[in-house]
N, C-alpha and C positions, 0 to 999 in steps of 0.2 A: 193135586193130591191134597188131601184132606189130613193136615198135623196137629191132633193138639200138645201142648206146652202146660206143665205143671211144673208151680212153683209155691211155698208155703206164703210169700207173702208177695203183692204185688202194688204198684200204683191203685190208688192213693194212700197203702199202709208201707210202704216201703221204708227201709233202717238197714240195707247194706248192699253191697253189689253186686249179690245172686241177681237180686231185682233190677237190677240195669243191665246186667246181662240178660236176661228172660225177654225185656221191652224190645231190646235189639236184637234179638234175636228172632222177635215175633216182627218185628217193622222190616226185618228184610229176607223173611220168609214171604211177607205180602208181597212186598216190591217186588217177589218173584213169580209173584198170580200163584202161590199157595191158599189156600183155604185154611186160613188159622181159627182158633177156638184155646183158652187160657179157659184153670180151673185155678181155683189161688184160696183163700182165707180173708176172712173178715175179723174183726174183734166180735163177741157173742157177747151181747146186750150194749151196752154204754161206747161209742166210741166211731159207731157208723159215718161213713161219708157216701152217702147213698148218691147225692149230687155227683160227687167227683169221681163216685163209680161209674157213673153213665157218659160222664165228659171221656174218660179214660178211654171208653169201650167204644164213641165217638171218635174219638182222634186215635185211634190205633185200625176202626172200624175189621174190627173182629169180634164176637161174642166174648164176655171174660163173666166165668163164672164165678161167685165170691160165695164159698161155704161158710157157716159160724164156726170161729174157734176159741179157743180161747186161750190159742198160742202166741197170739200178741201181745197180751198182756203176762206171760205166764213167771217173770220175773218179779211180779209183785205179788207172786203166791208163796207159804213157806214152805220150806224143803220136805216136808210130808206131802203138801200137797201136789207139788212138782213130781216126785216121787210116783205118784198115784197117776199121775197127765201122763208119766213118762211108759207107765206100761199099759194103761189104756191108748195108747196111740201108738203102740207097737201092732196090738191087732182090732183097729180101728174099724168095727162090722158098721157100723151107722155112716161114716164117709164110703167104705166099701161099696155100699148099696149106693149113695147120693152119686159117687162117680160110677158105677156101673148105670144107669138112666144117662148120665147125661150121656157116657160115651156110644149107647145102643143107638141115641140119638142123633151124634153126630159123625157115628161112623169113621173112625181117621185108620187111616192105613198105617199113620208111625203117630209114637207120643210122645215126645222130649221131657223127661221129666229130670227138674232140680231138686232142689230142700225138700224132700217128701214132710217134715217134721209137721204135723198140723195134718197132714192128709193120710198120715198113717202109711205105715208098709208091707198093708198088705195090696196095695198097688200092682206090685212088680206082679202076684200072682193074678189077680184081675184081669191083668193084661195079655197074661197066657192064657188065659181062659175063653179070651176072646178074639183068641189069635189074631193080638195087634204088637206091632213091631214095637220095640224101648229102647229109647238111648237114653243113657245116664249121665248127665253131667255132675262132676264131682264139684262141692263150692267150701267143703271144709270136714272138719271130721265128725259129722254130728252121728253117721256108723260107726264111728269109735269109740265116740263119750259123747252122751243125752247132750249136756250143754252146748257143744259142737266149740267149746272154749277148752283150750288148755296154756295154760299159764308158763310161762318161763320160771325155770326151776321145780315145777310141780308134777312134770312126765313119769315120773312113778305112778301116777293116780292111773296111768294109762295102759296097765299091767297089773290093777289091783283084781281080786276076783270080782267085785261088783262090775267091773267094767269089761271082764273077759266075761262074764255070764251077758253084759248087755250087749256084745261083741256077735257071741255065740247064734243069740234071738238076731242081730241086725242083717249077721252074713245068712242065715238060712232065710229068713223073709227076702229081704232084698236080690238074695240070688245071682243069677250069671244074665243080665241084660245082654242085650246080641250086642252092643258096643259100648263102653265106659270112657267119657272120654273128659279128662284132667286139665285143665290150665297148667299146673308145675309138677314135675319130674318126683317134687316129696311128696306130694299130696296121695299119686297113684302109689306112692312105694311103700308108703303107710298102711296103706289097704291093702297090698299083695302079701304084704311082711305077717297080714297078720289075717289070712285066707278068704278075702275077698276074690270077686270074679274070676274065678278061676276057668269060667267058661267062655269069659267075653274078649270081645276084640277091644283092645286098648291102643287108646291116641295121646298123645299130648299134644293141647293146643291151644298155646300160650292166645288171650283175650286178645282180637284186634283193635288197635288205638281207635279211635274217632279221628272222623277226618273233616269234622265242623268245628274244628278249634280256633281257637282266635289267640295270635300268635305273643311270641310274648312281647311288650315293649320296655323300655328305661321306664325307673321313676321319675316324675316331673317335678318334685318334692327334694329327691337326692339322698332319702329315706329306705334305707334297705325294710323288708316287707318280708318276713316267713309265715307259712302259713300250716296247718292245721285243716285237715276234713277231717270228718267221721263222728262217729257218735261219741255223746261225752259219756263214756263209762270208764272203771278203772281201768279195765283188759287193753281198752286202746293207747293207753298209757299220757292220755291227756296229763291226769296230776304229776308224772313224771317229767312233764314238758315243762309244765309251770313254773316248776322249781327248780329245774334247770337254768330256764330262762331268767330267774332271778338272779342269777349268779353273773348274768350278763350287763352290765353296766354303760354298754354303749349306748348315749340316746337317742342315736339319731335310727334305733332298728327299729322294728315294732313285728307283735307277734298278732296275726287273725284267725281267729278260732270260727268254724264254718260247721255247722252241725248243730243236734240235741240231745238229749237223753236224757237220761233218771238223775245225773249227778251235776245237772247243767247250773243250778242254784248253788250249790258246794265249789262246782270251779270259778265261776265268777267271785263267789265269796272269797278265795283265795286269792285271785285273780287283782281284787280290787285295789290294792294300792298301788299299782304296776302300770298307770296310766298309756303305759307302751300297748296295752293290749285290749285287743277289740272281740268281742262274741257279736256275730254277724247273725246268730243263729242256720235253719236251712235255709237254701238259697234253690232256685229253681235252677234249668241246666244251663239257660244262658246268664244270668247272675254269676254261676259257679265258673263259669267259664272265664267271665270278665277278670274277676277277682286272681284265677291262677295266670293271666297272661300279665298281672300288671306284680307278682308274685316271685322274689328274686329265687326261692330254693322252696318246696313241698315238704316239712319235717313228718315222716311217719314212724311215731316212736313205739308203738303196738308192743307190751310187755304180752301179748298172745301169738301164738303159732298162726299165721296166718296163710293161706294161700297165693290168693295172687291178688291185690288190691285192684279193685280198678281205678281209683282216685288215682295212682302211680302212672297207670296206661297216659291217663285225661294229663297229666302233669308234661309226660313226655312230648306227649304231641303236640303240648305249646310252646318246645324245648325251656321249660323248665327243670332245672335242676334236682333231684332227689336226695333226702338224707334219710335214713332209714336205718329201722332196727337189721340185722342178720340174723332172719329167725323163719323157719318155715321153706316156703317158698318164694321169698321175698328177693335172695340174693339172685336167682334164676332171671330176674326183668329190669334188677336195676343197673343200666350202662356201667356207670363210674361207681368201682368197687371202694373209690376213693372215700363215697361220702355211706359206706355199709359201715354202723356202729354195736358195739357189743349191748346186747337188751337191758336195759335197767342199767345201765353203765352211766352218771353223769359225765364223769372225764371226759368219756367217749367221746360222747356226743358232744361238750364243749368245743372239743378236737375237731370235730367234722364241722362245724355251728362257723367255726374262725375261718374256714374258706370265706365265707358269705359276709364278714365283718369290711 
């Protein structure tokens, strides 16, 4: 059967873990003799990896198609012009058309699609039009609110009328796909709460772990090791880690920062008199892997509503420990509710931090 798979961003532009769900998702669609085919985004002018486009499409050996956007970059536009991106890609006719060719071309009986955000929503109806089956995988609230971020303590923004009028436009384009299917229990109830799919079939189904992890071992040092994945933005609450962790005087711990982003020059500057602490920057997936096995606890302190992390999945599987905000969907996957801390709470998290001392 012939499936394709849309997602707004893909290898080689990948920044979070829609995008490693999509990869595996796509790698074991093959492994099943499905005929796959990805439609995804590029950055529009400066920023191409035209090379690692084609390794990509090499080692997954599926066509992946890379439209221009210019939603890769769209956080270094200002709030006018975000604004402007945010309702021309509501009813995006110039992607409309670029995915109606490809898909007359490749003909798929079903199309998995994630983060439409960058491909626009008028998708869902394309798709009826050419009478091809949808399933929708939920990866966060970007149907809720344009950012697809909402902050702890700022959920009034999520009931203001700007956001129920972009509410309004996202449940009527987006529609009732024949199946919506959620990694957490919040994620779908967010959307039901506020009349989404009211015609689809809903699943919840929590992300499966990896099962090429490499397991964890002692340090050889004698050096406790916490770590850090994800982007260095505020939302993921890196700066709140930081300054946490100053508060922390043992020196035999050390904290590794694994990831990039817009603020990655700001948290090292912070960062720098704290010689406990290492910015590794990205790491590929066996790097990533090495580093969480030799890694005494995973701290994910996410000052955003998150869904279902998958850095949390990769952590577990190499029984590593988890300390984590309670926020979102986050409490749903983490074993030991022991080490769930209240969001922006330093105490908290010192609290939870002293297990691992």
């Amino acid at each position: 059967m012939a499936i394709g798979l849309m997602n707004n961003l893909f290898t080689p532009y990948q920044r979070g873990g829609a995008e490693v769900v999509t990869q595996r998702l796509a790698a074991e669609l093959i492994a099943q003799g499905e005929r796959v085919f990805l439609i995804t985004t590029r950055p529009k002018g400066t920023g191409r990896k035209l090379d690692q486009e084609a390794e990509t499409a090499a080692r997954l050996k599926c066509p992946i198609y890379y439209l221009d956007s210019k939603f890769r970059h769209l956080a270094q536009y200002s709030s006018g012009q975000r604004l402007i991106w945010q309702i021309s890609n509501l009813f995006n006719c110039r992607k409309y058309q670029q995915i109606k060719k490809i898909l007359q071309a490749e003909k798929p009986e079903l199309v998995i699609t994630h983060n439409l955000m960058g491909l626009g929503l008028l998708i869902p109806k394309l798709l009826k039009n050419l009478h091809i089956r949808q399933k929708h995988y939920l990866h966060d609230i970007q149907l809720l609110y344009p950012s697809g971020l909402m902050l702890y303590g700022q959920e009034k923004k999520m009931s203001s009328w700007p956001a129920r009028l972009y509410q309004a436009l996202a449940r009527r384009l987006i529609s009732s796909p024949e199946t919506v299917i959620s990694p957490s229990a919040w994620l779908l109830a967010e959307h039901e709460k506020r009349g989404f799919f009211t015609g689809s079939k809903k699943e919840i189904q929590p992300f499966k772990r990896p099962v090429d992890y490499i397991p964890r071992t002692a340090s050889a040092t004698g050096k406790k090791t916490w770590l850090f994945v994800g982007q260095i933005e505020i939302h993921k609450g890196i700066f709140f880690l930081l300054e946490t962790f100053k508060k922390i005087t043992e020196p035999t711990v050390r904290l590794i920062i694994v990831g990039d982003g817009q603020k990655l020059v700001e948290a090292k500057k912070i960062a720098a008199p704290d010689k406990r602490i290492d910015f590794l920057g990205r790491l590929n997936e066996l790097e990533l892997k090495q580093i969480i096995a030799q890694a005494d606890c995973l701290v994910v302190p996410s000052l955003c509503y998150e869904n279902s992390p998958t850095i949390i999945y990769e952590a577990q599987a190499a029984g590593c420990p988890v300390v984590a905000a309670n926020l979102g969907g986050i409490p749903e996957i983490v074993n030991d509710k022991r080490y769930l801390f209240q969001p922006n709470n330093q105490a908290d998290l010192l609290e939870k931090l002293n297990y691992f001392l």
